[in-house]
N, C-alpha and C positions, 0 to 999 in steps of 0.2 A: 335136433335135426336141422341141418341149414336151408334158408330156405334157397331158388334157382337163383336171384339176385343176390344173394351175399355168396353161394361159388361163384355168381360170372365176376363179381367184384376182388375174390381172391385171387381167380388164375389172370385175369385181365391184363394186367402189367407181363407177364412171364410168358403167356402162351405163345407168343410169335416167337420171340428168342430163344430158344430151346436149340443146342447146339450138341452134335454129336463127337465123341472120339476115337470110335474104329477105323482102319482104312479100307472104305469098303466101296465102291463109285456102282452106284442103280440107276440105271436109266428107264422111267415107267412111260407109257404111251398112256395119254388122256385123249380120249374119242368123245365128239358130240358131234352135234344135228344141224347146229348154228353156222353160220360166218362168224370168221375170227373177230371181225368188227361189230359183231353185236354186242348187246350190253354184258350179257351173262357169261361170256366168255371173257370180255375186254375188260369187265368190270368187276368178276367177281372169280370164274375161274382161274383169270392169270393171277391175280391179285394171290389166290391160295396157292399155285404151282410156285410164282416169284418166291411168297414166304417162305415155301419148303426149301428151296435150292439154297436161299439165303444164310434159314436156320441150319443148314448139314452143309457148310460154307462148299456147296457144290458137289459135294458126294452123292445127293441125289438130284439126278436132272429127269425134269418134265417135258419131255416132247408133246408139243398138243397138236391134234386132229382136227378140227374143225371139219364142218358141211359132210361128216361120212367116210370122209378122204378115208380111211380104212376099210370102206367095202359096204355094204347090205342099209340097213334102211333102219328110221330108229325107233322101230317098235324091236329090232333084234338086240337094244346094246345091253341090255341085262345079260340076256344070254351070250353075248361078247364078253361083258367083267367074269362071268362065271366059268368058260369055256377057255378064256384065256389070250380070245383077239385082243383085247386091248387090256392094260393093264386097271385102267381108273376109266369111268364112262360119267358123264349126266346125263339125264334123262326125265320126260315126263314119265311119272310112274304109269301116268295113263292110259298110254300108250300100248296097255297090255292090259285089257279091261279083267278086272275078275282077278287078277294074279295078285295082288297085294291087298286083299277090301278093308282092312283098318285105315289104312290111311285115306280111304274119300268121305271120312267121317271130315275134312278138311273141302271136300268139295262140294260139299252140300250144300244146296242155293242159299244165302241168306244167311252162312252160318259163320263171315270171318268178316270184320271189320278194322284187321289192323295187322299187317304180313309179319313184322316182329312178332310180336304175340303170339300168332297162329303158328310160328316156325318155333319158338320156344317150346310151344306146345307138342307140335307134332314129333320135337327130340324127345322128349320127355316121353312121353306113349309110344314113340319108336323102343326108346331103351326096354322101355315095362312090357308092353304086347307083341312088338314085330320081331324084335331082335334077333332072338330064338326061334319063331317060328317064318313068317313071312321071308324074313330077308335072311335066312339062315345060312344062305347059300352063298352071301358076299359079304366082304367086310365094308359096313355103312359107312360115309366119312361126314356127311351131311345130309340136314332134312329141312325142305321149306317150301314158302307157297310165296307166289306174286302180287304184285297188289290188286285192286279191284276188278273182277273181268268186267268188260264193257261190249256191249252191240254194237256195231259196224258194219250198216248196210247199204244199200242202195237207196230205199227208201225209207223213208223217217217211220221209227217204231217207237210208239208211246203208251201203246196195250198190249197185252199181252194179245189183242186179238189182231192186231197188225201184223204179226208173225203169220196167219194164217196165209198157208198155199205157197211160204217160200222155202226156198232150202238154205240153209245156214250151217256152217261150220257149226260143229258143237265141240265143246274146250274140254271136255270129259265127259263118263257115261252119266252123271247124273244128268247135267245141264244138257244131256241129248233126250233124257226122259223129259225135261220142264220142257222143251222146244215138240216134244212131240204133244204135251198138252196143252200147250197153245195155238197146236194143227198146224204146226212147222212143218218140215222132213230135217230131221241130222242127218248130217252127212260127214262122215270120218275120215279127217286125214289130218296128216305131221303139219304143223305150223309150217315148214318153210313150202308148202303147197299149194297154200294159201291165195299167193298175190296171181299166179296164171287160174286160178280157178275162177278169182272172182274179174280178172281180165276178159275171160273166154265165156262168162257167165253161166258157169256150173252151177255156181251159187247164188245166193240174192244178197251176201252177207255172212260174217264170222263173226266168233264171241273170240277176243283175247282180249291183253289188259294193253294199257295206254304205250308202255314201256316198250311194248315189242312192234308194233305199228311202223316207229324210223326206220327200221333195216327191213320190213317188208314193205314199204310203200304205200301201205294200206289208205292214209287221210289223201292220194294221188289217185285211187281205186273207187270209193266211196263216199260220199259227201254228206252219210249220216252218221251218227253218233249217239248211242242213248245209256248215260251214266247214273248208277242207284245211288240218292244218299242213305248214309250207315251201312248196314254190312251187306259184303260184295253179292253182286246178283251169281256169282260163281269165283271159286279159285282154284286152280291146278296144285297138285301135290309135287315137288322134285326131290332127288337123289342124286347124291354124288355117292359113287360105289367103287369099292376096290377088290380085283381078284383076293379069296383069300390065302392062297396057297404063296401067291407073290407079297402079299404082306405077313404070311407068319416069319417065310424065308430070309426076310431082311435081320441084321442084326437090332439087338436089341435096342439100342441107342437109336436107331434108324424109324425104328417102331415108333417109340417116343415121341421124336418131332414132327411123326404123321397123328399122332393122336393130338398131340398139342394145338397143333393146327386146326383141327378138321372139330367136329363133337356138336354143343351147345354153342358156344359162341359164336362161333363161321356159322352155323343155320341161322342166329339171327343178323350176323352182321348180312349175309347171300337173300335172306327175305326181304331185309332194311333195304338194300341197294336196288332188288329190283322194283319195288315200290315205291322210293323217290324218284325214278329214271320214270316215271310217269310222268310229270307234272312239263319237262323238256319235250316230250313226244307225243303230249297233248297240246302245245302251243304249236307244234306242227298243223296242226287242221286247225288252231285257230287260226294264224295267220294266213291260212289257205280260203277263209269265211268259212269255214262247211259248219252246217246245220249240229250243235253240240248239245243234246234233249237232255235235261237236267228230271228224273222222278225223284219226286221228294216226299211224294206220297209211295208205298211199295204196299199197300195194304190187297189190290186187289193180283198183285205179283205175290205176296207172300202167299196168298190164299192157293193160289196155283199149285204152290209147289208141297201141299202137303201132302198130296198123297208119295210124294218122291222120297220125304221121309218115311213115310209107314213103309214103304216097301223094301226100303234100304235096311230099316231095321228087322223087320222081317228075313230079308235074307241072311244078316247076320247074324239073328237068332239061330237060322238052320244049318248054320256054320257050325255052331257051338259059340259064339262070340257073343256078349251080351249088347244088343247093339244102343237102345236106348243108353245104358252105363255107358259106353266108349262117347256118346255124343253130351252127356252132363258134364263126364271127365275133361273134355277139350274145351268145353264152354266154364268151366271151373277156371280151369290153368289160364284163360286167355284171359277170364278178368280177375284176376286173382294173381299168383305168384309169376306169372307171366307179364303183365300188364306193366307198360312202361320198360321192357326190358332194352337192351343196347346189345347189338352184338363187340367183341373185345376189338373187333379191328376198326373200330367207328373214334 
């Protein structure tokens, strides 16, 4: 059996060039939540739209949506790919708590230390657990998580007990559980909500990662900053999804260069990118002085968040889903046949 590094090593070379021969011209709508000038769209969406247009030397064109432009708000864009508003969406899976629970085996506090990795992984347990069941209802094209989420408040938090009596954005429903045991309040909403909320002082502060900060303003908003060493104090799970009724329908050549593209290597090359898009949008608040709290101890943070595991695993027991197995199986892959991996487009 091969292991995930000698396929990403076999298709590596071939997967972006894959060229089609029918005459057949598709035009797909790709819908997200972003500005076009955000990372993940500028840097990692087009980058996979460009490839496709490239490979089917323009038989298939990608019109992109940015910030909604297509209508309703994006906890709906699942139910968009599926329904058929738009043809290809991304999305925080999150953003629909409860609706997919294998995959926040991935946002579990404490439990990623490397978005490569953790995106290697989550294709790999997407193929085997979600495929069929979870995401049955679209055709997946990608799976990955960001790099480290980091705190972003008004005032400097270095305890967990700093958190007490403010309100914080939380990045998913676990890290809304760790924020309510630390006598936070979460409070839920879409990333780009963010920057007037904590303008207008709804909040005292949000949890996202370093990457996304330039295009919200956030190190202009807030002049604290409190980042974990080793694995992130939280990560979000994403998806890129396609109607599947508009992907069976395409010719089969057509198919091909969507699969070629999209899979195991696009989730790590889309993990990898927006994880180094950190390192640029964290010298934004340095150069600005703001306060950048380095823990390098997490021992009384890790202690916090166990009961966030027992309960997680718990509900996924009464799923039928074994939920301890799903979180050995992720922490296997991530240092193990995962570890060191490259997405093909790097």
């Amino acid at each position: 059996m091969k292991t995930i590094k000698q396929l990403l090593g076999g298709v590596a070379t071939t997967a972006i060039f894959a060229t089609g021969a029918a005459a057949q011209d598709v035009t797909l709508k790709l819908h997200q939540f972003l500005p076009a000038q955000a990372n993940v769209p500028a840097l990692i969406l087009d980058v996979w739209a460009d490839n496709i247009e490239e490979a089917s030397d323009g038989r298939i064109k990608i019109d992109r949506f940015p910030s909604m432009q297509l209508g309703g708000a994006p906890p709906e864009l699942m139910d968009q790919a599926i329904d058929g508003v738009a043809d290809v969406i991304w999305t925080v899976v999150g953003y629909t708590p409860g609706r997919f629970p294998t995959t926040e085996v991935f946002e579990l506090p404490f439990m990623v230390d490397d978005a490569r990795a953790a995106s290697c992984a989550y294709w790999t347990m997407y193929e085997e657990h979600m495929a069929d069941d979870e995401f049955a209802a679209v055709k997946v094209l990608g799976t990955w998580v960001h790099g480290p989420g980091v705190l972003h408040t008004a005032d400097p938090v270095e305890t967990p007990a700093d958190l007490q009596g403010l309100n914080i954005r939380g990045g998913s429903r676990l890290v809304n559980e760790l924020l309510k045991l630390a006598g936070a309040t979460p409070v839920g909403m879409p990333v780009p909500a963010v920057p007037e909320a904590l303008s207008k002082g709804v909040i005292d502060g949000t949890t996202v990662p370093w990457e996304v900060t330039s295009s919200l303003k956030i190190p202009e908003l807030v002049e604290n900053h409190t980042e974990f060493e080793g694995p992130a104090l939280y990560n979000l799970t994403f998806v890129l999804a396609m109607n599947k009724d508009v992907f069976n329908d395409l010719p089969e050549d057509l198919q091909t260069i969507i699969d070629e593209n999209s899979g195991l290597e696009f989730s790590i090359f889309a993990g990898g990118v927006q994880s180094d898009a950190d390192a640029p949008a964290r010298e934004i608040a340095v150069d600005l002085g703001n306060n950048i709290i380095a823990i390098t101890d997490t021992s009384e943070w890790q202690a916090l968040v166990n009961p966030v595991y027992d309960t997680w695993v718990a509900e996924m027991d009464a799923q039928g889903r074994d939920g301890r197995a799903l979180i050995d199986q992720a922490r296997s892959l991530m240092s193990g046949d995962c570890a060191g991996v490259t997405g093909a487009l790097e």
